[in-house]
C-alpha positions, 0 to 999 in steps of 0.5 A: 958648223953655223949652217948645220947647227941653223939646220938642226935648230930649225929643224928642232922648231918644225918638229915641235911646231907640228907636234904643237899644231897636232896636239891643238886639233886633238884638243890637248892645249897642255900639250900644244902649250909645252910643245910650243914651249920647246919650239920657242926654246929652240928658236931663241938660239936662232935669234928668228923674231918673226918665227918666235913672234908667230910661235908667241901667237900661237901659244897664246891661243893655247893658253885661252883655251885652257882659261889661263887668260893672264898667261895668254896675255904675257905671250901675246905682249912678247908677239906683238913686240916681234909682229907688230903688223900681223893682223893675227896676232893684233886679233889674239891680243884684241881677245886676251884684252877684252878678256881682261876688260881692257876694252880701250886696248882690244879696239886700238888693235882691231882697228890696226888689225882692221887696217892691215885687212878690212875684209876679215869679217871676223875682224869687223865682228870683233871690233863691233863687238868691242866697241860695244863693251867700250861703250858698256864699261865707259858709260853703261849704254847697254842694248836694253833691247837684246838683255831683256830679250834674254831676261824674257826668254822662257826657261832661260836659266844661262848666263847673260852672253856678251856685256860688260860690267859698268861702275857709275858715280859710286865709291866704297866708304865707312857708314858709321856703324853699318860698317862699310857701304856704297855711296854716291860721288855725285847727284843722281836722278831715279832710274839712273843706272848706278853699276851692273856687274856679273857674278863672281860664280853663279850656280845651285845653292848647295855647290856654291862654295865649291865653286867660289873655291875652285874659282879662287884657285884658278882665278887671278890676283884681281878676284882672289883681291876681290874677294878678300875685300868681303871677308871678316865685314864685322871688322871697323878697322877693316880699310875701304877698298878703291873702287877702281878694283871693281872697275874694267881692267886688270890691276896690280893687286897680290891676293892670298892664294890661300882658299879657307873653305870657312871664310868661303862659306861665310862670305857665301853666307852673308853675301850670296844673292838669290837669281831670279825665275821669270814667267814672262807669259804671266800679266803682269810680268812675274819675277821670283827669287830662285830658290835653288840658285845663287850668285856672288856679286862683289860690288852689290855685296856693299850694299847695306840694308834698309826698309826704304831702300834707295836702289832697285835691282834686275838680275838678267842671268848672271848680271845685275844691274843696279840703279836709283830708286828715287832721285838721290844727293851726292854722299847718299848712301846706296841700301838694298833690301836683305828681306820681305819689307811689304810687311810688319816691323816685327817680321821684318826684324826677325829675318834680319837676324839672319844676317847679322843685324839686331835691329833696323834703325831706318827712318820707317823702322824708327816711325813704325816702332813709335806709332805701331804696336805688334798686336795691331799688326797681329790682329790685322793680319788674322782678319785678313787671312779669310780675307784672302778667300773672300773679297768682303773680308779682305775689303774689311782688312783694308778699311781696319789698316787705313783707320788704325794709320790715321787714328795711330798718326794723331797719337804719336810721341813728340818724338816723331814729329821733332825728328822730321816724320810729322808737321808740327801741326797736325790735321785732325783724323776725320778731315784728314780722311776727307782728303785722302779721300778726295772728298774735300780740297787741301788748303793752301795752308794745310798743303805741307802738312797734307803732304807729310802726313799722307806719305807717312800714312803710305809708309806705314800702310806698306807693312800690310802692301801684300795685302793691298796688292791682294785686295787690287787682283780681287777688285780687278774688272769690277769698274771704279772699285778696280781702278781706285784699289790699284791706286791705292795699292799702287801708292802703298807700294810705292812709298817704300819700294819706289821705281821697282818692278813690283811698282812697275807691274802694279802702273801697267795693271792700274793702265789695264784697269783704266782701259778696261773700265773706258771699254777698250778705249784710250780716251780716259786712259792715256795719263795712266798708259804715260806713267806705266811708260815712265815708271817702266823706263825707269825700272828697265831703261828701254823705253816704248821697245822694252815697255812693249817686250814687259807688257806684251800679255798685259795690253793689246795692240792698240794700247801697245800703238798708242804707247808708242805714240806716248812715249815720243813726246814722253822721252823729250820731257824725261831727257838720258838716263845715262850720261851721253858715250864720249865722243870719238871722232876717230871712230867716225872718220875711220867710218867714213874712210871705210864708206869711201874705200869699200869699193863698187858693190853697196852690200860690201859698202854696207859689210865694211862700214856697219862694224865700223861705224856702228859704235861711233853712230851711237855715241854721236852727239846731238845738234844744238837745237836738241839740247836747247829742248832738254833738261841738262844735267851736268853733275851725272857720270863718272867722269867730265869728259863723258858728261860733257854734252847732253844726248836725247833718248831714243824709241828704245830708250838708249840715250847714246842714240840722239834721234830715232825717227820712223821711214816709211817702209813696205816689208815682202815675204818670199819662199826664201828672202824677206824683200825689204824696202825703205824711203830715206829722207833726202838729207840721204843722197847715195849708198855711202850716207846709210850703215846698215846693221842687223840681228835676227828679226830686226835691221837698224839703220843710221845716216848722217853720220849716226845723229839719224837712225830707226829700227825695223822689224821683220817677220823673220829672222834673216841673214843680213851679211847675206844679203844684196842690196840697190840704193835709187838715188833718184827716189832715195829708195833703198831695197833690201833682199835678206835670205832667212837665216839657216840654223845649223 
């Protein structure tokens, strides 16, 4: 009776497994789920752990197929339990993991999965790929290169594929009467990437609240938790949420499962942010705000507003990236910008109403309303509306704003000056303008008041920056008048709006300017062309690739060349914007094992270690001779282990890469292959020293066990796991023949 109820029972779990199985392939996954259900029911009267292992694995596919991410991961825990050594199912948990931002986790069951099978090329894809959200979340070393080729991509209006979200040194916290807002836990310098994060939902403007809706509904405890910490703002006793909600990893949190499309719409209302439209073939690069289209961002939702914002922020599809506009103490408040501030106090105010907020009590709103009035505002900008169609005009408006600052500032209330804005001793209007002017020398006496008295003169001048960037694009190619307008505005600007991409655009027009007026040469130009690198790396990160990628209309090749040359000894003196990966060790020895059991043939050497070592060769940490020429910076990052040692910045601007250096190399096109050939230094002696990666146009390789790289670019895009490879050891010589990728 045992045998024959065994034999009805499995025969019970074969007819439900095909019935599962057929439905899979037909792309009914409910079904494939409930017929998987049945089996399963069946096979526990059976007591068969491997069978129920595998039929626990299959199901969870079904259930990622539906989006159900949190029931996929249950079944794939319940698989793991029976199949422990199954490749497959360490592969499927690895997924459920990263879909649930537990990166730790999805890379301890690739490298299981990796061990039991090194040659699954979809293992070592995954693992890399892992491996690089790990290094994403932990410390924000993103591929600068890859997310502003997506920012830069014309018509481009999808979502970022393929990167993690990140929380720096940043706490939710009570700011007084702002209610609640982002703070610093630690000091940070400008251009340091504080979060990114993606979208909650993103889409048209009109559809938003819908699909905030339907996203709560069908999301996790954890979104509906996030969500809720944005509703009813307006509340003091409101409590702080733990940052860590906003962190990688699920959280045993209980959301309301209740959707009220009232509080959507609210929330929606005072916390929706416009995309942005790029015209990447524009000089300088043009960024907009969409119109038609917005995203919800949890975290940047906590940003408070202020006139002179302490953050600037980059939305590449449907992640934003915020970083430091200007160095910042530990416990400063992180503020964003909710309007148009290159203008007056009285427009200003008015657009905040639409958000709540009565007044603005920001340092530059509190000195604007005591030095000026509306009406000179009022009469400024009528002047310059026929300034705008003729150029004299608009140089009049100039002059106007300039004398109604500096004759406004000699009559300020006491007020100002015992709150900090102005010196005690103020320089008198026309000495003050010879200054400015260059047409006299500070005193070493009169040095700080200059100082003050000049930023604030930019402060002010700012609620006219449309009009100084006007007056610049009508000087441009007119010789010193062009450079001194760019400068001017370009000072203006930022006063208020440090380290942003306008700031950015106005740096790599003034070096235009600059190289236009030598006559195409760089004599006279290079100090200008370092700070467009400098400002540009701290607006994108990147460095000279990201620099050349922004800039591309902008210079020609010379200039881009010489910028490269620029930025060599540029990255040494401005040292990481990141805190430097963690090291992980385990990561390099699991790389050396792969180079030294890949077997005979260095193109399968290569295949084995690339996905492996890649990761690891990135967050390498440098040699004692690189520190000792760095600044060091021991108070930046979220947590001590990862900010333990110093890492250098590379051509590309990425500080987990300690050294990138150029190789001599000759690039052949063929009918059908791009022969590459490549002469390694002699630190390099066979095959196993080198891990090669590639994508599209570019291949990268790292030696040394990854404290060496450098980048080549090639004229088309290749298939690099296609291709074969000879390594000469006598001349170090490694020859590359890539076939061009086939696009399907």
């Amino acid at each position: 009776l045992a045998q024959a109820w065994s034999a009805v029972a499995m025969a019970r779990v074969a007819e439900s497994r095909a019935a599962a199985v057929a439905a899979y392939k037909n792309g009914d996954f409910e079904l494939a789920v409930e017929k998987f259900s049945e089996a399963l029911d069946s096979i526990d009267e059976l007591c068969a752990s491997d069978e129920a292992g595998s039929l626990y694995s299959s199901r969870c596919q079904s259930f990622l197929k539906l989006g159900k991410i949190a029931s996929a991961a249950q079944d794939a825990e319940l698989a793991l339990r029976l199949c422990p050594e199954d490749a497959k199912v360490l592969f499927r948990a690895s997924t459920c993991a990263s879909l649930q931002s537990r990166y730790e986790d999805a890379v301890a069951f690739l490298e299981r999965g990796h061990a039991l099978n090194s040659k699954d090329n979809a293992i070592r894809k995954a693992l890399n790929s892992a491996r690089r959200r790990q290094a994403e979340s932990a410390v924000g070393a993103y591929d600068w290169p890859a997310v502003y080729e997506h920012y830069l991509r014309p018509g481009e209006r999808g979502p970022l594929p393929d990167v993690a979200d990140f929380v720096g040194p940043v706490s939710v916290q009570s700011c007084g009467h702002h209610g609640r807002g982002l703070v610093l836990t630690t000091a940070v310098k400008a251009g340091e990437l504080l979060f990114a994060c993606r979208a909650f939902v993103h889409g048209g403007r009109e559809e938003l609240p819908q699909l905030v809706a339907a996203r709560l509904r069908s999301g996790t405890p954890q979104d509906r938790a996030r969500f809720q910490t944005l509703c009813e703002d307006h509340d003091p006793t409101l409590a702080t949420p733990d940052i860590a909600l906003f962190g990688p990893g699920p959280h045993r949190v209980e959301g309301d499962s209740e959707v009220c499309e009232a509080r959507v719409q609210k929330v929606i209302q005072l916390n929706s942010f416009a995309l942005a439209n790029v015209n990447p073939h524009s000089a300088p690069l043009e960024v907009s705000s969409d119109t038609t289209r917005s995203g919800l961002f949890f975290l940047p939702s906590f940003l408070n507003h202020s006139c002179m914002p302490t953050v600037h922020r980059i939305i590449v599809g449907d992640v934003m990236f915020v970083r430091a506009a200007r160095d910042l103490q530990e416990g400063c408040e992180l503020t964003d910008t909710y309007c148009e501030i290159l203008q007056p106090l009285e427009n200003r105010s008015k657009a905040l109403q639409g958000f709540g907020i009565v007044s603005c009590d920001c340092a530059r709103c509190r000195l604007e309303g005591e030095v000026l009035h509306p009406e000179d505002a009022e009469k400024i900008h009528e002047h310059a509306a026929t300034g705008l169609l003729a150029t004299q005009g608009l140089e009049d408006a100039m002059q106007r704003v300039e004398q109604l600052v500096i004759g406004r500032i000699m009559e300020v209330d006491t007020a100002v000056v015992e709150a900090g804005w102005l010196p005690d001793s103020l320089i008198e209007a026309r000495r003050f303008e010879a200054l400015r002017a260059r047409l006299a020398r500070v005193d070493p006496a009169e040095e700080k008041s200059f100082a003050i008295q000049d930023r604030c003169a930019d402060v002010l001048a700012s609620s006219f920056g449309t009009l100084f960037r006007a007056h610049a694009r009508a000087q441009q190619g007119k010789g010193a008048a062009s450079l001194s307008s760019f400068e001017r505005a370009e000072a203006v600007i930022s006063s208020v709006l440090p380290n942003s991409e306008l700031h950015a655009g106005l740096c790599a027009q003034h070096a235009g300017a600059k190289v236009l007026a030598m006559t195409y040469t760089m004599d006279h130009a290079r100090g200008d062309v370092e700070r467009s690198l400098r400002v540009a790396h701290w607006v994108y990160s990147g460095g000279w690739h990201v620099w050349k990628m922004i800039n591309q209309h902008m210079f020609g090749p010379d200039v881009i060349e010489e910028g490269k040359r620029i930025w060599k000894a540029l990255s040494k003196k401005l040292g990481p914007l990141l805190p430097p990966a963690p090291s992980l060790p385990e990561m390099l020895s699991m790389a050396a094992a792969d180079r030294k059991n890949a077997g005979p043939g260095f193109m399968g050497l290569l295949k084995a270690a690339g996905a492996a070592s890649a990761a690891g060769a990135h967050e390498s940490p440098p040699t004692d001779q690189q520190i000792q020429g760095m600044p060091q910076r021991s108070d930046v990052g979220p947590a001590p282990a990862a900010r333990a040692e110093a890492a250098s910045v590379d051509e590309q601007g990425a500080s987990y890469l300690p050294t990138c250096v150029e190789l001599e190399h000759s690039v052949t096109v063929g009918d059908e292959h791009v022969q590459l050939t490549i002469q390694f230094p002699e630190v390099v002696q066979n095959a196993g020293d080198v891990v090669v990666e590639g994508e599209r146009r570019s291949v990268r390789f790292h030696w040394c066990e990854g404290k060496f790289s450098s980048n080549v670019e090639l004229p088309e895009v290749v298939d690099v796991d296609a291709g074969t490879a000879k390594f000469r050891r006598k001349t170090r010589q490694l020859e590359l023949s890539l076939p061009f990728a086939r696009h399907s």
